[in-house]
C-alpha positions as CSV (number, residue, x, y, z in Angstrom):
1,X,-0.3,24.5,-21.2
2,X,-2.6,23.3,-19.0
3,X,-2.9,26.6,-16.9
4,X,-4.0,27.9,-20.1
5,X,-6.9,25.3,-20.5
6,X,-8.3,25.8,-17.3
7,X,-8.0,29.8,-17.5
8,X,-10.0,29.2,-20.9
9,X,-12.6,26.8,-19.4
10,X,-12.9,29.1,-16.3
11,X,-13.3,32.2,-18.1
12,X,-16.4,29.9,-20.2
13,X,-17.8,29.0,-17.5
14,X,-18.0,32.5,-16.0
15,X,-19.4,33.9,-19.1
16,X,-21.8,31.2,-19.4
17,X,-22.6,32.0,-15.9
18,X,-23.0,35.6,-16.1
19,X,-25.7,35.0,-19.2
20,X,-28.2,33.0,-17.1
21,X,-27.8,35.3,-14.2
22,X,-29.0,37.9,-15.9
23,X,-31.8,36.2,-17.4
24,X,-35.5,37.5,-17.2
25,X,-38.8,36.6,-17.6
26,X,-41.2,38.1,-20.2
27,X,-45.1,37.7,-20.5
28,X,-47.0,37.4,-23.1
29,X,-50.8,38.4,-22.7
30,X,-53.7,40.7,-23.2
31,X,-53.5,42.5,-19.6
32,X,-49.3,42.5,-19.6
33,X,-46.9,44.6,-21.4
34,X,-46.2,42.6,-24.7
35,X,-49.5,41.5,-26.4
36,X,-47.8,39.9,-29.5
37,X,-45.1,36.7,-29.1
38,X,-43.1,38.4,-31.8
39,X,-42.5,41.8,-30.1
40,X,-41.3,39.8,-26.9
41,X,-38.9,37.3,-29.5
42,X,-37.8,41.3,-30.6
43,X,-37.3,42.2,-27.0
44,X,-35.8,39.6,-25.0
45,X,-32.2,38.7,-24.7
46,X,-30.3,35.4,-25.0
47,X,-31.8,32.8,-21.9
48,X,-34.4,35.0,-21.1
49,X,-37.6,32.9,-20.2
50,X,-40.8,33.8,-22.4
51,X,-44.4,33.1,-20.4
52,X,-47.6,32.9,-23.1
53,X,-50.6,33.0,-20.9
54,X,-53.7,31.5,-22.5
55,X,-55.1,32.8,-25.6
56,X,-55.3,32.9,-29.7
57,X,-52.1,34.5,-31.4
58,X,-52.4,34.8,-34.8
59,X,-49.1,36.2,-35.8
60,X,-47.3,35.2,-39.6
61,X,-44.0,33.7,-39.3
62,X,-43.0,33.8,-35.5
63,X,-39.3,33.6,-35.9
64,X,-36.8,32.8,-33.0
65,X,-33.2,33.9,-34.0
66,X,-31.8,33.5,-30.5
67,X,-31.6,30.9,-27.1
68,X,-34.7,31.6,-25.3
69,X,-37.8,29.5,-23.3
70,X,-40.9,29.6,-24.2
71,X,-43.3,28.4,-21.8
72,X,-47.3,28.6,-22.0
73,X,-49.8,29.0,-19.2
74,X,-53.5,27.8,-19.7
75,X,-52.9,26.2,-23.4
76,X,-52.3,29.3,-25.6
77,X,-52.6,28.9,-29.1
78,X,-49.6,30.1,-31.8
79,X,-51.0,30.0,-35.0
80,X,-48.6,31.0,-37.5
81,X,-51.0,31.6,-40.3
């Protein structure tokens, strides 16, 4: 029985593992390739990291429906309207 638990918590842990490896990093900006938080949200995948650099985003309802970071760079501003 105990072979069993640690096949289950190994097989966790590798999966868990595999996720953050495979994490990226998305920014957020006028001169980048997502100008709009909620098309990044749309985009990214489960641990990925999102940078906001500085700026006004007025976007309704920013929903997150997934494990991500969101990190800003020079104050940006989220206004959810």
């Amino acid at each position: 029985m105990e072979t069993i638990n640690i096949r289950f918590l190994t097989g966790l842990l590798f999966l868990a593992a595999s996720q953050l490896l495979r994490a990226g990093s998305i920014r957020v900006g006028p001169d980048h390739n997502f100008t709009t938080l909620s098309k990044a949200i749309q985009y990214a995948r489960c641990g990925d990291t999102i940078w906001v650099e500085a700026g006004l985003y007025r976007e309704g309802n920013i929903v997150l429906d997934k494990s991500l970071t969101l990190m800003g760079k020079g104050n940006p501003v989220l206004d959810g309207e």
